[in-house]
C-alpha positions in Angstrom: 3.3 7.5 49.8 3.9 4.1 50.2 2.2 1.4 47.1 -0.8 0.1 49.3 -1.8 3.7 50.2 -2.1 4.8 46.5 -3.8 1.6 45.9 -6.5 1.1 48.2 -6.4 4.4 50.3 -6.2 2.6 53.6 -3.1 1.0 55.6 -2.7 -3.3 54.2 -3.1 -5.6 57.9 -1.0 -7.7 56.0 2.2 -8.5 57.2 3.5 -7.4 53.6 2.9 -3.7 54.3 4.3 -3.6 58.1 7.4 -2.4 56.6 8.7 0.4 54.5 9.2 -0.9 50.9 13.1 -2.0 49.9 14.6 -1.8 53.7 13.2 -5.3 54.5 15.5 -8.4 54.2 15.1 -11.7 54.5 18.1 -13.6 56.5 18.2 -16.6 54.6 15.4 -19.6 54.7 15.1 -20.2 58.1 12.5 -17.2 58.3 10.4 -19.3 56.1 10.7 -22.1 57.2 10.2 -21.0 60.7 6.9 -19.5 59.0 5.6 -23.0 57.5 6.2 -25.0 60.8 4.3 -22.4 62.9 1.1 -22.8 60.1 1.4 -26.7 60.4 1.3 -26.6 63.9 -1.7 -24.2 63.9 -3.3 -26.5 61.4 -2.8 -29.9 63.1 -4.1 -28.2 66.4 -7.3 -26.4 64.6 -7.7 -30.0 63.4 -7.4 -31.3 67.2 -10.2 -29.1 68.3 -12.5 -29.9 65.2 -12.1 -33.2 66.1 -13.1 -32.5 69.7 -16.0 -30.5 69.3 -17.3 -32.8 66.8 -17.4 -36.1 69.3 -19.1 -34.2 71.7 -21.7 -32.7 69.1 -21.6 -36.7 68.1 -22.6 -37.6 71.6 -25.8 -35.4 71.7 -26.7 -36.4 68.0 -29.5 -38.8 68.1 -30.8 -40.7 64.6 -34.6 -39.5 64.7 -36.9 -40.7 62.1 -40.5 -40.4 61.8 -43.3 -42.8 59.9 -46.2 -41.0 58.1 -49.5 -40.7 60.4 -47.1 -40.7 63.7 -47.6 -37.6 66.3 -45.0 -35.5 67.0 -44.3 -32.4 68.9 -42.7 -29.0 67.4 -40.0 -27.1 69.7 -41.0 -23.6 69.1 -37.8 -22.3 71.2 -35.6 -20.8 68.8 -38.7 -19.5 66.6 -39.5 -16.9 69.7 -38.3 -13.8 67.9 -40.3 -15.0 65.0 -43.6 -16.2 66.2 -44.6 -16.1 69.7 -47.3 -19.0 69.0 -49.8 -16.8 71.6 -47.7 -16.5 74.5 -44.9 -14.1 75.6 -42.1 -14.2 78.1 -41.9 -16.5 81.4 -45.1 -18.4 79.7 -43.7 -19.0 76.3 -44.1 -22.6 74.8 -41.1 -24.9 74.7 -43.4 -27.5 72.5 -46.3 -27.3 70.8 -48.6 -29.8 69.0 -49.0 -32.8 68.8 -49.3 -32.6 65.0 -49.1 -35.7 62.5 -46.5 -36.1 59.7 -47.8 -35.9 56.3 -44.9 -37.1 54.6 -40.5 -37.6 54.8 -39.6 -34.1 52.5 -35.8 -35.0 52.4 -33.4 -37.0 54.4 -33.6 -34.8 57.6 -36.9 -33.0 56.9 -40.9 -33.9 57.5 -43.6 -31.9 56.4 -46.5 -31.3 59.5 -50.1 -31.1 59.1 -50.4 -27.5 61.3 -53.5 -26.5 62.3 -54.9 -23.5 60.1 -54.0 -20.6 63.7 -50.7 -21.5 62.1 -51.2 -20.4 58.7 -48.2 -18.1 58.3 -45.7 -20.7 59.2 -43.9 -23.0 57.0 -45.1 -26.9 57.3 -41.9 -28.1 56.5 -39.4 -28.6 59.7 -36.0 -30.2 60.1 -35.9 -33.7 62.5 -33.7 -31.8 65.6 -37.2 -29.5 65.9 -39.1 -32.3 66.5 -40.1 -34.3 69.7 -41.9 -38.1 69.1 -45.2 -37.4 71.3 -46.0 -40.5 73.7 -49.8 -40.3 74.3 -50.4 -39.5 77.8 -54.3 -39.6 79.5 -53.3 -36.3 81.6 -52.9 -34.2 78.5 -56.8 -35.3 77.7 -59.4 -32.9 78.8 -62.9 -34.4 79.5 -65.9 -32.3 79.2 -68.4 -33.5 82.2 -72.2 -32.7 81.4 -73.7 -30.9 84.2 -77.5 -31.6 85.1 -78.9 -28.2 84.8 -82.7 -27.4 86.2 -85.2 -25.4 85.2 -83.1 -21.9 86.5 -80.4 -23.1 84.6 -78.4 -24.0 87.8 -76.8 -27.0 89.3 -75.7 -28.5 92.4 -72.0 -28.4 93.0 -70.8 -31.7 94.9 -67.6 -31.4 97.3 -64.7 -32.5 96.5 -62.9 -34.7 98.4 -59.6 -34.4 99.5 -57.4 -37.3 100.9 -55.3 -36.0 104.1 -51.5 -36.8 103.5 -49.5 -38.4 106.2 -46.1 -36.9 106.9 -43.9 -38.6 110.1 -45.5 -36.4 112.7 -48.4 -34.7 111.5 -51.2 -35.2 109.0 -51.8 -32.2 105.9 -55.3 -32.3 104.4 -54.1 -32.1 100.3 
């Protein structure tokens, strides 16, 4: 039995235990050496493609900050598995809010004023989930008052379309 099977009851992967113990010899120190210059060159080009990677992460990185009061939006993408946020599959939310910041909690961090529906989740959310929100009049809903009579009906009034002109034909839209 060789030593690493009494030890740990399981063949080493080490290159140690490839071998039968005592019939192993070294042929001077180019083996080594041969060894080292192979790790250095696997080092330098591990460092190559850290170095790589990292200018294209650099590329994408963007230096967000938020001021107190300001809206912002909250990507909910990654958080899928963990809260639907009302919505499953195809319709799932890519963003939701706008919610304001109630205050900088760290260098990369801003804590959110969520609405109380979104009681179970942490207020606390790092920069790269956030979105700045640009107010835009389309994402405002206004309620129109409808004259209702005494049979709590109303008179519905058309609505008018504009007909579209294409190069041979018009398409009412």
């Amino acid at each position: 039995m060789a030593q690493f099977d009494a030890l740990y009851g399981w063949r080493c992967r080490c290159p140690i235990g490839w071998f039968e113990f005592g019939k192993a010899r070294l042929y001077g120190t180019d083996l080594v050496k041969d060894a080292l210059d192979k790790v250095k060159l696997i080092q330098k080009r591990f460092r190559t493609a850290q170095s790589r990677q990292k200018s294209y992460a650099d590329q994408k990185a963007h230096n967000l900050s938020f001021m107190v009061g300001e809206k912002v939006l909250l990507n909910v993408s990654p958080m899928k598995g963990i809260v639907r946020f009302g919505k499953k599959g195809m319709l799932s939310l890519r963003f939701i809010g706008p919610f304001e910041v109630l205050e900088r909690a760290g260098q990369v961090a801003y804590k959110l004023a969520l609405p109380p529906s979104l009681l179970g989740v942490h207020s606390v959310f790092h920069v790269f989930m956030l979105r700045k929100y640009y107010a835009d009049r389309s994402h405002v809903v206004y309620c129109i008052t409808i004259q209702l009579d005494e049979r709590l009906g109303y008179e519905e009034e058309p609505v008018t379309r504009q007909a579209r002109q294409l190069r041979s034909k018009k398409i009412s839209a």
